[in-house]
N, CA and C atoms of all chains as a GROMACS GRO file, in nm:
protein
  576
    1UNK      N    1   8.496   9.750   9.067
    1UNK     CA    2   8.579   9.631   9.071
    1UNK      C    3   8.721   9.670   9.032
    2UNK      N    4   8.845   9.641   9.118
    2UNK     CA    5   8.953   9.633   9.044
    2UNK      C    6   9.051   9.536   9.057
    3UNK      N    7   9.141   9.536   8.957
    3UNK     CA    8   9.224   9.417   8.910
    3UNK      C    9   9.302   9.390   9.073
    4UNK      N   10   9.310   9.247   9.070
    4UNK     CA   11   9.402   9.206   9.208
    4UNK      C   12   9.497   9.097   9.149
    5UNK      N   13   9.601   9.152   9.168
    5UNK     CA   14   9.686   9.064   9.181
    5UNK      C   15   9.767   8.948   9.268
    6UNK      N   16   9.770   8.862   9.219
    6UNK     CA   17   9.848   8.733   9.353
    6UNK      C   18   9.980   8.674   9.290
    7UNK      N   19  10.051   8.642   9.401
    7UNK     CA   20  10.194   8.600   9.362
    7UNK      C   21  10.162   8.509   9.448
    8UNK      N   22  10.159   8.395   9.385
    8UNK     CA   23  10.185   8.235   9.496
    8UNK      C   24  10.292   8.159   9.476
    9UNK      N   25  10.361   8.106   9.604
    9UNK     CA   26  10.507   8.061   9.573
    9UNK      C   27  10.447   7.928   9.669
   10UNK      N   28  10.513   7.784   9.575
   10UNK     CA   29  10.461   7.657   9.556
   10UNK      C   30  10.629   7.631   9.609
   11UNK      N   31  10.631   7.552   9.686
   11UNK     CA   32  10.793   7.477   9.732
   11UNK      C   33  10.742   7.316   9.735
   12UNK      N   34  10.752   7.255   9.653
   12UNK     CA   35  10.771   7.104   9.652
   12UNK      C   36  10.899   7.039   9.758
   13UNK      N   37  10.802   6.919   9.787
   13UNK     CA   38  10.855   6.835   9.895
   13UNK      C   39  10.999   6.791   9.754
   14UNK      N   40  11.134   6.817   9.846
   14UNK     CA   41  11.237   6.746   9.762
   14UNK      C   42  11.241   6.652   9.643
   15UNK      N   43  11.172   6.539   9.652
   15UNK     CA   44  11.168   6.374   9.616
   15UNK      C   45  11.021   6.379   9.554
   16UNK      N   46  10.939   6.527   9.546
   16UNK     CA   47  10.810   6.558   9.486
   16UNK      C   48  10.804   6.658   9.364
   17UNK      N   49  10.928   6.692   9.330
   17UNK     CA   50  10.928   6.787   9.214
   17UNK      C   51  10.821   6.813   9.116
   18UNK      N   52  10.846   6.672   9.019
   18UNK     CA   53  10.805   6.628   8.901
   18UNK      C   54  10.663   6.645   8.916
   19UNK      N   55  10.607   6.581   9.045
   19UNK     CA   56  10.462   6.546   9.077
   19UNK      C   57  10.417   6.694   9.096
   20UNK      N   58  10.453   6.762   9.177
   20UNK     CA   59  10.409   6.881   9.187
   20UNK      C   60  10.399   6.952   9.116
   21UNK      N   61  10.496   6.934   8.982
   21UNK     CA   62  10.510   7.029   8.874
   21UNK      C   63  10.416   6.966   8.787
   22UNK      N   64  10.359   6.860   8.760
   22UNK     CA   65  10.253   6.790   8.699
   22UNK      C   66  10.116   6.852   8.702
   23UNK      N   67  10.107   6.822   8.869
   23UNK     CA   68   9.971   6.896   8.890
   23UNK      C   69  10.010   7.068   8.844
   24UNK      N   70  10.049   7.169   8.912
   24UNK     CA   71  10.044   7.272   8.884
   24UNK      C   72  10.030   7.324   8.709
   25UNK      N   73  10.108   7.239   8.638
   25UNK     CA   74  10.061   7.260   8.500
   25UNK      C   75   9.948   7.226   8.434
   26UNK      N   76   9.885   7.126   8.508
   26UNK     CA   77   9.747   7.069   8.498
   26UNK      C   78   9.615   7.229   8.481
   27UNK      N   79   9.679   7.265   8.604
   27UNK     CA   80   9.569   7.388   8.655
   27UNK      C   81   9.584   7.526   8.580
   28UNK      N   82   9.702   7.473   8.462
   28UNK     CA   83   9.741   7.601   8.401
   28UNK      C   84   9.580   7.646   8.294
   29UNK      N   85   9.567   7.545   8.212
   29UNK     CA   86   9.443   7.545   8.127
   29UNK      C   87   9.297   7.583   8.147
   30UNK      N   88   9.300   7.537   8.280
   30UNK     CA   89   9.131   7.491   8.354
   30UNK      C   90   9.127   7.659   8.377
   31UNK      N   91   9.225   7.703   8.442
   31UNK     CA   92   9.202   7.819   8.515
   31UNK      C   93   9.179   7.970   8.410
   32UNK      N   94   9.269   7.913   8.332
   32UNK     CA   95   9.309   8.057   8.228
   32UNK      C   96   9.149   8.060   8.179
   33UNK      N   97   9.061   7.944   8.125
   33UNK     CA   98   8.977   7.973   8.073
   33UNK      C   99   8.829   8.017   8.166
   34UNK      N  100   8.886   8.076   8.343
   34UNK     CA  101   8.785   8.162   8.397
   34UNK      C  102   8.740   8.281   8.362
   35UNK      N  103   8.587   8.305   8.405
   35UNK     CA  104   8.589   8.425   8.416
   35UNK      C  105   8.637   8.454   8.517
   36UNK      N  106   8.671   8.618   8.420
   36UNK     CA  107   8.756   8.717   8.497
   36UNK      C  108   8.958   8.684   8.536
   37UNK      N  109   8.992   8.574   8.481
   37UNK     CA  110   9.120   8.550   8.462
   37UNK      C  111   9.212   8.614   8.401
   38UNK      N  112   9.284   8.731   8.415
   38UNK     CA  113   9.370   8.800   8.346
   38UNK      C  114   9.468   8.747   8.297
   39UNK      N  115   9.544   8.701   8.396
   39UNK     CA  116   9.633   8.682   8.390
   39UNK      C  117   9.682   8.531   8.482
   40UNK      N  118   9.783   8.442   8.419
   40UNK     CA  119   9.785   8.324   8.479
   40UNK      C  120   9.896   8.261   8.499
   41UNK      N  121  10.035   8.307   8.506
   41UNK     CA  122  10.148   8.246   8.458
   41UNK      C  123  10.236   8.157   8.581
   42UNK      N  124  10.297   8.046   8.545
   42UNK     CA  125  10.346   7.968   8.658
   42UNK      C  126  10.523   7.964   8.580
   43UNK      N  127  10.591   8.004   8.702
   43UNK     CA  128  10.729   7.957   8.648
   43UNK      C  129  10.807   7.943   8.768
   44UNK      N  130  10.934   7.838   8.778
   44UNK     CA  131  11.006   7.761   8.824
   44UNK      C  132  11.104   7.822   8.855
   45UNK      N  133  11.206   7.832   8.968
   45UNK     CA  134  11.341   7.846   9.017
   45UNK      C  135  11.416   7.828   8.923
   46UNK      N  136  11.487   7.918   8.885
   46UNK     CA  137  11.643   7.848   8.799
   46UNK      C  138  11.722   7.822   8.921
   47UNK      N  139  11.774   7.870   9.028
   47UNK     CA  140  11.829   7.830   9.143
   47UNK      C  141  11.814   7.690   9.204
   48UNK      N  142  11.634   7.669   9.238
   48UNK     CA  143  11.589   7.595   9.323
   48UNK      C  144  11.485   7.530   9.230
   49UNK      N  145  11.480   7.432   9.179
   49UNK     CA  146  11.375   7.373   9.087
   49UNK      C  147  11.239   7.308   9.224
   50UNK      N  148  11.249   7.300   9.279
   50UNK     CA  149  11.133   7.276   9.371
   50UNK      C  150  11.044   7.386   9.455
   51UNK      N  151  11.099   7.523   9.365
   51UNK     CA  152  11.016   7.636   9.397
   51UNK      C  153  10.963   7.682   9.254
   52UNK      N  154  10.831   7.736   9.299
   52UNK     CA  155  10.759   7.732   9.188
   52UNK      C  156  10.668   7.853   9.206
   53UNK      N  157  10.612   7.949   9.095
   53UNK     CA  158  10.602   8.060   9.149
   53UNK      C  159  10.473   8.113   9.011
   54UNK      N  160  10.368   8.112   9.107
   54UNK     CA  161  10.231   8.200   8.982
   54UNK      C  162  10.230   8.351   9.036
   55UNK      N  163  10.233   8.425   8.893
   55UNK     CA  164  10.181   8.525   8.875
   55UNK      C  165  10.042   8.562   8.808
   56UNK      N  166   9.947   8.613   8.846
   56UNK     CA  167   9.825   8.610   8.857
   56UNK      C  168   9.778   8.726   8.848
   57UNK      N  169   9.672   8.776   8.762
   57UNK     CA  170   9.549   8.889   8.775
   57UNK      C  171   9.416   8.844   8.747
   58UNK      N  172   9.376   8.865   8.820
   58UNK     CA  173   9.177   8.875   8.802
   58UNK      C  174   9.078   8.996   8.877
   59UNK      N  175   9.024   9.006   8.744
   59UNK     CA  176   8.918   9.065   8.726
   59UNK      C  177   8.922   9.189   8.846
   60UNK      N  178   8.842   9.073   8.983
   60UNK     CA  179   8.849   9.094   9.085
   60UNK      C  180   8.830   9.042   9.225
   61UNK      N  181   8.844   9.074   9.299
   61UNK     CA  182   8.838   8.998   9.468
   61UNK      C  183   8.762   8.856   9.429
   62UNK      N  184   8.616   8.920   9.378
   62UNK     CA  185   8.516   8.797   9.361
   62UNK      C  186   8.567   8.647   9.277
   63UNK      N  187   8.602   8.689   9.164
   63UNK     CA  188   8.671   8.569   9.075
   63UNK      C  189   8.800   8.545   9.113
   64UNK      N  190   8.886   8.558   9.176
   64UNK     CA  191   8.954   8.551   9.266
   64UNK      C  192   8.903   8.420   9.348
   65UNK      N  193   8.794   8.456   9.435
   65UNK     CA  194   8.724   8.386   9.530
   65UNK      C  195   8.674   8.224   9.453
   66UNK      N  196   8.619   8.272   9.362
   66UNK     CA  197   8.541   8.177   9.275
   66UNK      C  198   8.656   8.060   9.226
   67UNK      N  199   8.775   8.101   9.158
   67UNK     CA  200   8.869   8.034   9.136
   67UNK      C  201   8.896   7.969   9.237
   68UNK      N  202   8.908   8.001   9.367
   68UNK     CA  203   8.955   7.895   9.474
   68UNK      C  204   8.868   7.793   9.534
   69UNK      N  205   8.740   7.822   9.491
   69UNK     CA  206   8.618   7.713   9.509
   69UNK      C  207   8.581   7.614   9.374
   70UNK      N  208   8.693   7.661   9.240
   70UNK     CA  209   8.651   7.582   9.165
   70UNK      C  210   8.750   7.440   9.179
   71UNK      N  211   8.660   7.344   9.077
   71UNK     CA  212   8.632   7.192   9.102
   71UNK      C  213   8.808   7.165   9.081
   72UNK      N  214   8.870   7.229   8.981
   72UNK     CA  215   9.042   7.217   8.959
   72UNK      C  216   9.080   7.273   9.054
   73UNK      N  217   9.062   7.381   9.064
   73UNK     CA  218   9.173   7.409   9.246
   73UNK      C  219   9.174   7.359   9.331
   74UNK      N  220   9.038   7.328   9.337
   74UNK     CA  221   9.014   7.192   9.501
   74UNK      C  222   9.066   7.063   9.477
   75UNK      N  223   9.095   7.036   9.335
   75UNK     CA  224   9.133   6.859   9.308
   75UNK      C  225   9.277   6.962   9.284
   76UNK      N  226   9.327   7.010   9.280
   76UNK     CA  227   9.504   7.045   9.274
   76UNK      C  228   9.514   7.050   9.438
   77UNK      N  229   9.508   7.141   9.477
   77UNK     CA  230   9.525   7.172   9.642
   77UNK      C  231   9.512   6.976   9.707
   78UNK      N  232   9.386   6.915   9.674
   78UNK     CA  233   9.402   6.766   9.735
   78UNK      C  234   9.532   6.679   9.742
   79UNK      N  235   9.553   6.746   9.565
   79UNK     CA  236   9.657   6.603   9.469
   79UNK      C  237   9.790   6.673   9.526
   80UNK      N  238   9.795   6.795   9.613
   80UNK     CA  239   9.950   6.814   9.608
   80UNK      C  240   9.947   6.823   9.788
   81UNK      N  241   9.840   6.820   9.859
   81UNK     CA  242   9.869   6.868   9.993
   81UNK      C  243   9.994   6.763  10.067
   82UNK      N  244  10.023   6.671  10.032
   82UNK     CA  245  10.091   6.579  10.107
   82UNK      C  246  10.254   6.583  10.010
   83UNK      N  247  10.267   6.641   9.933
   83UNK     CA  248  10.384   6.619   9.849
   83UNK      C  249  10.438   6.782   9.871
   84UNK      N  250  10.403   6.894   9.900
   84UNK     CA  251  10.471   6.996   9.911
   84UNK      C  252  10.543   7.029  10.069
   85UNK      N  253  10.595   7.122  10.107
   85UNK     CA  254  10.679   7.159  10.170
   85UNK      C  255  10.640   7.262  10.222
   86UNK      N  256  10.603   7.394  10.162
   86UNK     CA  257  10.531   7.507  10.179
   86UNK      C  258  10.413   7.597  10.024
   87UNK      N  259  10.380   7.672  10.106
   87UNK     CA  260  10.359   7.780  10.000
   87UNK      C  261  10.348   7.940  10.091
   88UNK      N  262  10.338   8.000   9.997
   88UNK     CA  263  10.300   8.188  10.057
   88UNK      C  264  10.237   8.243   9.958
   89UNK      N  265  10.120   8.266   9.953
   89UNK     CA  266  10.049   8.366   9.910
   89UNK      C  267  10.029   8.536   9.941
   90UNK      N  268  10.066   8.616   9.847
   90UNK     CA  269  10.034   8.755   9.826
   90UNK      C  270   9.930   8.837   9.768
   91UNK      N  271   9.836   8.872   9.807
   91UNK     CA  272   9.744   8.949   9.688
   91UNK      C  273   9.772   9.097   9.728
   92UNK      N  274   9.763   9.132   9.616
   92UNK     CA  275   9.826   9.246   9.580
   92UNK      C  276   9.778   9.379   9.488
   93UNK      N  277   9.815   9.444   9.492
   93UNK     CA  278   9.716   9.594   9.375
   93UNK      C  279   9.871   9.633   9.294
   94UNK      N  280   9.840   9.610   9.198
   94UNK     CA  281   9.970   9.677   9.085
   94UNK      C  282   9.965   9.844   9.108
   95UNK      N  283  10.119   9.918   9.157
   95UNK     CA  284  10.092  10.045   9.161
   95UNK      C  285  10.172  10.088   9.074
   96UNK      N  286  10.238  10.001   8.991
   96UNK     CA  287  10.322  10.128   8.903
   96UNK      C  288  10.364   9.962   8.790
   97UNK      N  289  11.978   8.347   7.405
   97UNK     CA  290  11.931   8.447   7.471
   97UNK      C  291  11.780   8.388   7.528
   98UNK      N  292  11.751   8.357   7.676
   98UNK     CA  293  11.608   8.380   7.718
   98UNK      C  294  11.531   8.441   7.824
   99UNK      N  295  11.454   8.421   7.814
   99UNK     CA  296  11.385   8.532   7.893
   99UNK      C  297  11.382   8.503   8.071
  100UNK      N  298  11.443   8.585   8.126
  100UNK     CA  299  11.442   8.577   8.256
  100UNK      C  300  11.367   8.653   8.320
  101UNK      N  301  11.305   8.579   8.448
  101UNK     CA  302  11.161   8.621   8.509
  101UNK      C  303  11.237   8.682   8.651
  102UNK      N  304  11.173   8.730   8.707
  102UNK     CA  305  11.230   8.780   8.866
  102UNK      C  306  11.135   8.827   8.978
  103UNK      N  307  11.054   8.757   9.054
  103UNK     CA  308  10.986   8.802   9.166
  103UNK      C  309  11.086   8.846   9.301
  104UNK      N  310  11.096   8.967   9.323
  104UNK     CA  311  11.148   9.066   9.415
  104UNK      C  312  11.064   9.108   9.586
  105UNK      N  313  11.030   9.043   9.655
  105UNK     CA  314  10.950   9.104   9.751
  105UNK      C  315  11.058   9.189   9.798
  106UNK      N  316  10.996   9.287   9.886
  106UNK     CA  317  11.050   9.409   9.962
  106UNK      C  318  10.949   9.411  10.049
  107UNK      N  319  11.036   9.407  10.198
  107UNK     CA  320  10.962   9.473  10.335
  107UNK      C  321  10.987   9.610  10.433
  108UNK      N  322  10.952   9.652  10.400
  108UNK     CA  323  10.985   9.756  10.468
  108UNK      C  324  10.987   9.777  10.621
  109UNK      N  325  11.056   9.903  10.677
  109UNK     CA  326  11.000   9.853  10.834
  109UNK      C  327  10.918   9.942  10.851
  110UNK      N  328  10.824   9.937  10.970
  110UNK     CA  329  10.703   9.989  10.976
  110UNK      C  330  10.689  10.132  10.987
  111UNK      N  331  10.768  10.152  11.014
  111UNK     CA  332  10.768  10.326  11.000
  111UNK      C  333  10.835  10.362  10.886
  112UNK      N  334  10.870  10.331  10.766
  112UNK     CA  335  10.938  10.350  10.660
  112UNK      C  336  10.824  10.344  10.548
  113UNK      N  337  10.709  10.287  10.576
  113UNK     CA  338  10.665  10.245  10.499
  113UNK      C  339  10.668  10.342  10.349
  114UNK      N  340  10.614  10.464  10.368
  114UNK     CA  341  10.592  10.552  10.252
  114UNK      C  342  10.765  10.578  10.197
  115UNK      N  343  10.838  10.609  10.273
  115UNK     CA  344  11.014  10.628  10.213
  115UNK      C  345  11.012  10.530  10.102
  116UNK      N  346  11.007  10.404  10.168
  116UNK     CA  347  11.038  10.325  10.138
  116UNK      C  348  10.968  10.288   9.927
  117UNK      N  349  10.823  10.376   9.976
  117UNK     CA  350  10.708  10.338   9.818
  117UNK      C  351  10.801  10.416   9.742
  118UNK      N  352  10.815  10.544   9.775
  118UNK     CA  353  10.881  10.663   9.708
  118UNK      C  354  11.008  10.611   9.661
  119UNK      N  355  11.093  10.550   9.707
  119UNK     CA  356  11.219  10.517   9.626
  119UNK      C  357  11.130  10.401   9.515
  120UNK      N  358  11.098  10.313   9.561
  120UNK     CA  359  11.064  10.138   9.414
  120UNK      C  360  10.967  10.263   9.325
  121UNK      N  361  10.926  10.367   9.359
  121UNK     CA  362  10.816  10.380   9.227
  121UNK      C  363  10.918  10.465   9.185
  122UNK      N  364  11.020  10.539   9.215
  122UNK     CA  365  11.130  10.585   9.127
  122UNK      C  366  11.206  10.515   9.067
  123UNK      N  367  11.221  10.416   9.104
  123UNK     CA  368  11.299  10.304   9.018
  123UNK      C  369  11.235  10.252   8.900
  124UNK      N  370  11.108  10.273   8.878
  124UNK     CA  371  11.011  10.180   8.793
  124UNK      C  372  11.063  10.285   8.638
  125UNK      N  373  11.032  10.390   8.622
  125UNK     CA  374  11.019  10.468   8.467
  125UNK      C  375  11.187  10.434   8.408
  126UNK      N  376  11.300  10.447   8.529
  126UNK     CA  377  11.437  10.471   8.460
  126UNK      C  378  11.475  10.306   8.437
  127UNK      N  379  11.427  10.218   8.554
  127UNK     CA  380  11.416  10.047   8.472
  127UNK      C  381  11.376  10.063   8.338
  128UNK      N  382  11.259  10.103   8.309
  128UNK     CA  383  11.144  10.034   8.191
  128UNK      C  384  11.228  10.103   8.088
  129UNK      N  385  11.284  10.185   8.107
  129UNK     CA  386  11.381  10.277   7.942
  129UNK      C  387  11.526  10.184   7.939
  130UNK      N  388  11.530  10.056   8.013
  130UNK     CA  389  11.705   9.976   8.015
  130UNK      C  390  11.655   9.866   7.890
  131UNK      N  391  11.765   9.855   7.807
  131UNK     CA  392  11.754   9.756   7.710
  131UNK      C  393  11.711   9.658   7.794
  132UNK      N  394  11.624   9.573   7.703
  132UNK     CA  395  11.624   9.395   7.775
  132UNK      C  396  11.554   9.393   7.865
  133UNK      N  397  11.445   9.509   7.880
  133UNK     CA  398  11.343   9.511   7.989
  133UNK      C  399  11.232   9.520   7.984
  134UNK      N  400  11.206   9.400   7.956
  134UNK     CA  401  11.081   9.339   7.920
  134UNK      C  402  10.935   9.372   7.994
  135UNK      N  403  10.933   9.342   8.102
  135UNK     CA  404  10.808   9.416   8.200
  135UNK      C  405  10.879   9.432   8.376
  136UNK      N  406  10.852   9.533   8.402
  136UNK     CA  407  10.894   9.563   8.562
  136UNK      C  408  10.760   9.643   8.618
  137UNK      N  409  10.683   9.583   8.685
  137UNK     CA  410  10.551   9.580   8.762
  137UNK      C  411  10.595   9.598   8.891
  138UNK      N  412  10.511   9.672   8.934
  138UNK     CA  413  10.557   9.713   9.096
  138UNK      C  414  10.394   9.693   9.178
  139UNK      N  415  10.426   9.602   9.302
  139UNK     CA  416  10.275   9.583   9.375
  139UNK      C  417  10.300   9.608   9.490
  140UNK      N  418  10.183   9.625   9.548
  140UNK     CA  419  10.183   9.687   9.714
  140UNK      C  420  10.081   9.573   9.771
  141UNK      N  421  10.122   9.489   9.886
  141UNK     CA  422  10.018   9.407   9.912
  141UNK      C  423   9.902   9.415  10.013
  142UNK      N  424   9.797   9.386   9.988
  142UNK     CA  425   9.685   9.464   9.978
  142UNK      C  426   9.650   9.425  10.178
  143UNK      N  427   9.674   9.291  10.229
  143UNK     CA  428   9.696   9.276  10.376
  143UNK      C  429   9.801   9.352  10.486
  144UNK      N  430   9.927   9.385  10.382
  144UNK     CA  431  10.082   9.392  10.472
  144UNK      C  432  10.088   9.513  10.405
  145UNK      N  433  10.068   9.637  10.404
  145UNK     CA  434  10.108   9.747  10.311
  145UNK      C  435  10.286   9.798  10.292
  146UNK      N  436  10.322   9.683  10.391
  146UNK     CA  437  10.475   9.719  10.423
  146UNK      C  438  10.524   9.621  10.315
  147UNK      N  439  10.460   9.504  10.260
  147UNK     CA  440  10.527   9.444  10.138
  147UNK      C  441  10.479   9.504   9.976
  148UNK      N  442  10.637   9.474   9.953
  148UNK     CA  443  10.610   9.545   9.772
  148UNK      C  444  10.642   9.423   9.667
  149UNK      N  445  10.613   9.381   9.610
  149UNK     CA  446  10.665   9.289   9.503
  149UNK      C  447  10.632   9.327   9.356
  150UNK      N  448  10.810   9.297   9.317
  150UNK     CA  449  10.821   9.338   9.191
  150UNK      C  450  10.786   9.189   9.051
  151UNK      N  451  10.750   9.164   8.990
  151UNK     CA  452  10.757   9.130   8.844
  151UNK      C  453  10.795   9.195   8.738
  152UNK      N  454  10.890   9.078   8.738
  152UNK     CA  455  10.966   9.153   8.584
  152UNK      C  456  11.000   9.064   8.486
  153UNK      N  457  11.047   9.078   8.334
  153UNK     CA  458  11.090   8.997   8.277
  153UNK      C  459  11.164   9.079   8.197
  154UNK      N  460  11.323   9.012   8.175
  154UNK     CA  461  11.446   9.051   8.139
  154UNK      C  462  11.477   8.961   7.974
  155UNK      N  463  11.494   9.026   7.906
  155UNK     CA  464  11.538   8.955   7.769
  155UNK      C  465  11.574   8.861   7.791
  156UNK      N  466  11.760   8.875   7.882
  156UNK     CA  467  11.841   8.750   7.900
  156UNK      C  468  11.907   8.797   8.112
  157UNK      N  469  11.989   8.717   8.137
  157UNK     CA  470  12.040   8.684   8.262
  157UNK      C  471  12.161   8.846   8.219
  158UNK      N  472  12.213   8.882   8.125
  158UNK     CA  473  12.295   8.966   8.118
  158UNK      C  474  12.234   9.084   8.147
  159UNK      N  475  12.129   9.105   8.050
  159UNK     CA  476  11.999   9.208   8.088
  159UNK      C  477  11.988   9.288   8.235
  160UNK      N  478  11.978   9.183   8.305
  160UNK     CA  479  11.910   9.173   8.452
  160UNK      C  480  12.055   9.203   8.485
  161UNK      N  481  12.177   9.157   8.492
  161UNK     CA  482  12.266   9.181   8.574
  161UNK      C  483  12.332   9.316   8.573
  162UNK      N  484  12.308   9.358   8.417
  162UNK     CA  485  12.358   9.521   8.382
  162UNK      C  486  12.254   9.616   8.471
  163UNK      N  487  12.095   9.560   8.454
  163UNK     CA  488  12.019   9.612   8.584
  163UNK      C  489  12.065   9.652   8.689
  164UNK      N  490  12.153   9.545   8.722
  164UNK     CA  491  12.198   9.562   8.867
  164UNK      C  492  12.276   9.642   8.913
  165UNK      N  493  12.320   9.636   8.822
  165UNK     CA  494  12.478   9.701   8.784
  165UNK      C  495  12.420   9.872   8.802
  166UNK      N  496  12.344   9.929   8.749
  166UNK     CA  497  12.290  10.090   8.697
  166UNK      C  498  12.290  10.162   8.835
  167UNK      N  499  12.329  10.277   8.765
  167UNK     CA  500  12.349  10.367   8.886
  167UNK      C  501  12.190  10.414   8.960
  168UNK      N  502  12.066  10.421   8.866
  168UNK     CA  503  11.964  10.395   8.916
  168UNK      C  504  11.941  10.311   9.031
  169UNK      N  505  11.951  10.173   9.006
  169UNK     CA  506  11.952  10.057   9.116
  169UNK      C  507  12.026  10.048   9.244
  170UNK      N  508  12.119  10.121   9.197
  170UNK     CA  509  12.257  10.127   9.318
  170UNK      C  510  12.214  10.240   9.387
  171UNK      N  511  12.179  10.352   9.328
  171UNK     CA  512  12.094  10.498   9.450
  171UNK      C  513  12.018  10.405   9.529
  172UNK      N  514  11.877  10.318   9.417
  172UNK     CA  515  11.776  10.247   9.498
  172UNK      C  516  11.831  10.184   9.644
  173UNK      N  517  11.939  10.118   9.579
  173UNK     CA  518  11.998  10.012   9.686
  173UNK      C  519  12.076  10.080   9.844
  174UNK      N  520  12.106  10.192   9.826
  174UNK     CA  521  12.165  10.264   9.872
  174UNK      C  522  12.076  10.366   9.994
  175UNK      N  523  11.953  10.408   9.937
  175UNK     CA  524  11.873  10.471   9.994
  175UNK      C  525  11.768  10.392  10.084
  176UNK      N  526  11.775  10.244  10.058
  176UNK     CA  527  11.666  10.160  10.132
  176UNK      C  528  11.740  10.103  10.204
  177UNK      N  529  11.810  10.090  10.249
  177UNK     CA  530  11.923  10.010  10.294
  177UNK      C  531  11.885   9.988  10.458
  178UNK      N  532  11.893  10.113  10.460
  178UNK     CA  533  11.860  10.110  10.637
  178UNK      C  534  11.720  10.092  10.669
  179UNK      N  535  11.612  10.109  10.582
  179UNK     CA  536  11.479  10.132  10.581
  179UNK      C  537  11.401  10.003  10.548
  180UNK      N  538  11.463   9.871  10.505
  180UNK     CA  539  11.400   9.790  10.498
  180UNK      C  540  11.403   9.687  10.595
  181UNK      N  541  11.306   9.577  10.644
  181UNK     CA  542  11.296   9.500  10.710
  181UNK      C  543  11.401   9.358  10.632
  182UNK      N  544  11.356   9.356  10.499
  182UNK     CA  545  11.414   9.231  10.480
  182UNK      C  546  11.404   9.256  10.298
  183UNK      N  547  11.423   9.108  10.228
  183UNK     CA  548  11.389   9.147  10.080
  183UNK      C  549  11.407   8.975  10.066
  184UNK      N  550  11.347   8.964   9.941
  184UNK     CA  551  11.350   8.768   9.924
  184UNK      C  552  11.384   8.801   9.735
  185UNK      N  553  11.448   8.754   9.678
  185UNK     CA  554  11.446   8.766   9.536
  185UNK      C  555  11.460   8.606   9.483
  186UNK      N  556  11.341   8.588   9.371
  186UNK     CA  557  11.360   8.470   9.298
  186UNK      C  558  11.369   8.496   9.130
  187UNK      N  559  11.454   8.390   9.101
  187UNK     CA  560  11.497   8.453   8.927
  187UNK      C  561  11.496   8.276   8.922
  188UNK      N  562  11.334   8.312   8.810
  188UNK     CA  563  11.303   8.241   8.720
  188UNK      C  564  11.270   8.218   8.582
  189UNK      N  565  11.170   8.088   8.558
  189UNK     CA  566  11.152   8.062   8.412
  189UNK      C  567  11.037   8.012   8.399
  190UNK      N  568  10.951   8.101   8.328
  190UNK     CA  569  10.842   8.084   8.251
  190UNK      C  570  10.765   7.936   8.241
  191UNK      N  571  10.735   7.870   8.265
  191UNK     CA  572  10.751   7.779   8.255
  191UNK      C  573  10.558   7.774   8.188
  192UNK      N  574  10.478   7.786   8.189
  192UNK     CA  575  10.348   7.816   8.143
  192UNK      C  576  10.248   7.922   8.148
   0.00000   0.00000   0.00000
């Protein structure tokens, strides 16, 4: 098993900031306390406050997987699908 | 003084790809010895092997700009120049 990393970048709908930034801090707690959660951190644009940006490690691929089938990611992903703008996901292997 | 965050993607172009590893993983040891340099993580993404993304965290905004400033960064900048596809940089804040 090795560590994977993800960089997810969250762009709130303009006039959806607050809301978006609501939920995403919501999912800060639920998640950290997975297995296999390394690492969990969410932080915001100083530029652009409606971009929003997690840095992430787990375990591996699998809890990874598991996290995106759990009951908070699926009720975050619901509560924000209509209020954001975009996102981009990266997973990634730390090489240095 | 606070702590400033910075997600860096780098694309390389497709035939650059390895040039391209060889300069960011030289950049990583002479970063991590600069005052005010909190963590500089270097990733290779595990779908696109042509994207690299950096995480870092900088004491303060001065930190990061003397970064910029280093003759280290400026070789970096200098040597990828022609070799990259593109680059996206976000400088943020911690936010959980």
């Amino acid at each position: 098993m090795s560590t994977v990393t993800v960089v997810a970048k969250v762009t709130a709908q303009n006039d959806a900031v607050d809301a978006v930034k609501t939920e995403l801090l919501k999912l800060v707690p639920e998640t950290r306390k997975e297995e296999g959660c390394l690492e969990y951190r969410l932080h915001q644009d100083r530029d652009d406050p409606a971009v929003f940006v997690f840095y992430e490690n787990w375990k591996s691929l699998e809890h990874l997987e598991q996290h995106m089938k759990s009951k908070h990611f699926q009720e975050y992903v619901t509560a924000v699908e209509d209020i954001i703008a975009g996102k981009a996901v990266h997973v990634l292997t730390e090489i240095a």
